[in-house]
C-alpha positions in Angstrom: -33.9 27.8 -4.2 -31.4 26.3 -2.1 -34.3 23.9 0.0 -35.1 22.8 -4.0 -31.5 22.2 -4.5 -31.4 19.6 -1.4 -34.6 18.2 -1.8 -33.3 17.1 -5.5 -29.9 15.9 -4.0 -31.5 14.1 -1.5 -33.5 12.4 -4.4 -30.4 11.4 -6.5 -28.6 10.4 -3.3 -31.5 7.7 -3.0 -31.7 6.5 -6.6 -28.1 6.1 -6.4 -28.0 4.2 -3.3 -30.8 1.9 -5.3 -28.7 1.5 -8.1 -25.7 0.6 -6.2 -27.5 -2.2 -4.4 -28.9 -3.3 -7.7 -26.2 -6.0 -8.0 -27.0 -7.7 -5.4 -30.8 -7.3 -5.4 -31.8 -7.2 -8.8 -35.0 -5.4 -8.0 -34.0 -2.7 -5.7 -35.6 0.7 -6.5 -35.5 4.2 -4.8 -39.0 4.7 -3.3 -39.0 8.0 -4.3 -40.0 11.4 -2.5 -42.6 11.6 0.3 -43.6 8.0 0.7 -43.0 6.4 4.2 -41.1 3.3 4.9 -37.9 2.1 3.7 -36.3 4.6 1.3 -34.9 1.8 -1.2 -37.5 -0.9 -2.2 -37.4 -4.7 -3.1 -34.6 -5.0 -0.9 -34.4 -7.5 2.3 -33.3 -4.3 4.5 -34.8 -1.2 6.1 -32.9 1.8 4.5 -33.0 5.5 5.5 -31.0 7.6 2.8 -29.9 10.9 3.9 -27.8 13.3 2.4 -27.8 16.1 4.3 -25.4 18.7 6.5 -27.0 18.7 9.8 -27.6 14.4 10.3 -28.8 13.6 13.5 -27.8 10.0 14.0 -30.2 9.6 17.1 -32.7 10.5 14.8 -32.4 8.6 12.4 -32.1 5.2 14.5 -35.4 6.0 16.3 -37.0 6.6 12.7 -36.0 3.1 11.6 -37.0 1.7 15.6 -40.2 2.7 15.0 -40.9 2.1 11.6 -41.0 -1.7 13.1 -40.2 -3.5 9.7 -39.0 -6.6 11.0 -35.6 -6.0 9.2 -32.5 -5.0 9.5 -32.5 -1.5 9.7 -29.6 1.5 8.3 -28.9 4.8 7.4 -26.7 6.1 4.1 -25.3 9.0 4.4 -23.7 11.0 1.8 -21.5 13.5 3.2 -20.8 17.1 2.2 -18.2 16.7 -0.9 -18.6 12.7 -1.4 -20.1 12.9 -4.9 -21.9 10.5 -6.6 -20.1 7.2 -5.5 -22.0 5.1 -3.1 -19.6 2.6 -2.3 -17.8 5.7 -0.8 -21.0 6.7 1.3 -21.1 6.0 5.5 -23.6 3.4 7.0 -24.7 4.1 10.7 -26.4 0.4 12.7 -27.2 -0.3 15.8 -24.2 -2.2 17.6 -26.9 -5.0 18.0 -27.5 -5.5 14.4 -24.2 -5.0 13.4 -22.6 -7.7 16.2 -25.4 -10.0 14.9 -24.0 -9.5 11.3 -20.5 -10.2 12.7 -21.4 -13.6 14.3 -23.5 -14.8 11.5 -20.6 -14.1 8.7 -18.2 -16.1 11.2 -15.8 -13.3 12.2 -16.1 -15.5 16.0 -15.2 -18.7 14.2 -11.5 -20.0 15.4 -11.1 -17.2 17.9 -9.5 -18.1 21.0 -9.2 -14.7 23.3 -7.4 -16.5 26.2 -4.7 -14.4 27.4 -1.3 -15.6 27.7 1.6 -13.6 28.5 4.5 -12.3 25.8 7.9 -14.3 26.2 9.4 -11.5 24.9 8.4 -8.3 26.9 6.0 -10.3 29.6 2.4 -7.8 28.8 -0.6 -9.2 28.4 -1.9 -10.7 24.9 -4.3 -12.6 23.2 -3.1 -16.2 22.4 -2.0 -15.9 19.1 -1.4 -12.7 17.8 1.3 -10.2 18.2 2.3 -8.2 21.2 1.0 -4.9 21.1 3.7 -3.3 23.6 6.3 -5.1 21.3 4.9 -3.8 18.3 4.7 0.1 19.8 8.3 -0.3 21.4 9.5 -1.1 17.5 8.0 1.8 16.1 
């Protein structure tokens, strides 16, 4: 009974994840139970919904790898106690994809990482923003 009981959360987990990224992508849909590929259709992504106990991250990046969409791939993951709110859920990425996300949203636009020293304490910093030893030694 319990195996029945996961198989059916599992199955909500994904229509809610669909739902959520309805409005954004009017036509995503959950794929459903037992079909290969992407757990969410009509969507410009890869997804791999799991709600389950005993994720195995590696797992579930290799499963994505080597389903070889030619999109960005993720996995959802509704923990243990999250209920049914899937802006609340966890998204695991490869580093790759998610520094490629980074640069393309801008997040390296008017960055300047030179290091200058702090005139107040003389550590290390980047140009620009606060001192970090400063900023522990208030605190």
């Amino acid at each position: 009974m319990a195996s029945q009981h996961r198989k059916h959360r599992g199955m909500r987990t994904q229509k809610l994840v669909a739902d959520y990224m309805r409005q954004w992508f009017p036509f995503a849909d959950s794929a459903g139970a037992g079909r290969t590929g992407s757990d969410v259709l009509n969507v410009p992504f890869d997804v791999e919904v799991k709600a389950r106990a005993g994720f195995d991250p590696k797992a579930a990046m290799n499963q994505l790898k080597h389903r070889e969409s030619g999109k960005l791939g993720f996995a959802v993951l509704r923990l243990n106690g999250q209920g049914e709110n899937p802006e609340d859920y966890c998204c695991v990425i490869r580093m790759d994809d998610l520094m490629g996300l980074l640069i393309q949203a801008g997040y390296t636009k008017n960055l300047t990482l030179e290091p200058e020293r702090c005139v107040k304490c003389g550590s290390w910093k980047v140009a620009g923003a606060n001192c970090s030893t400063c900023q522990m030694a208030m605190e």
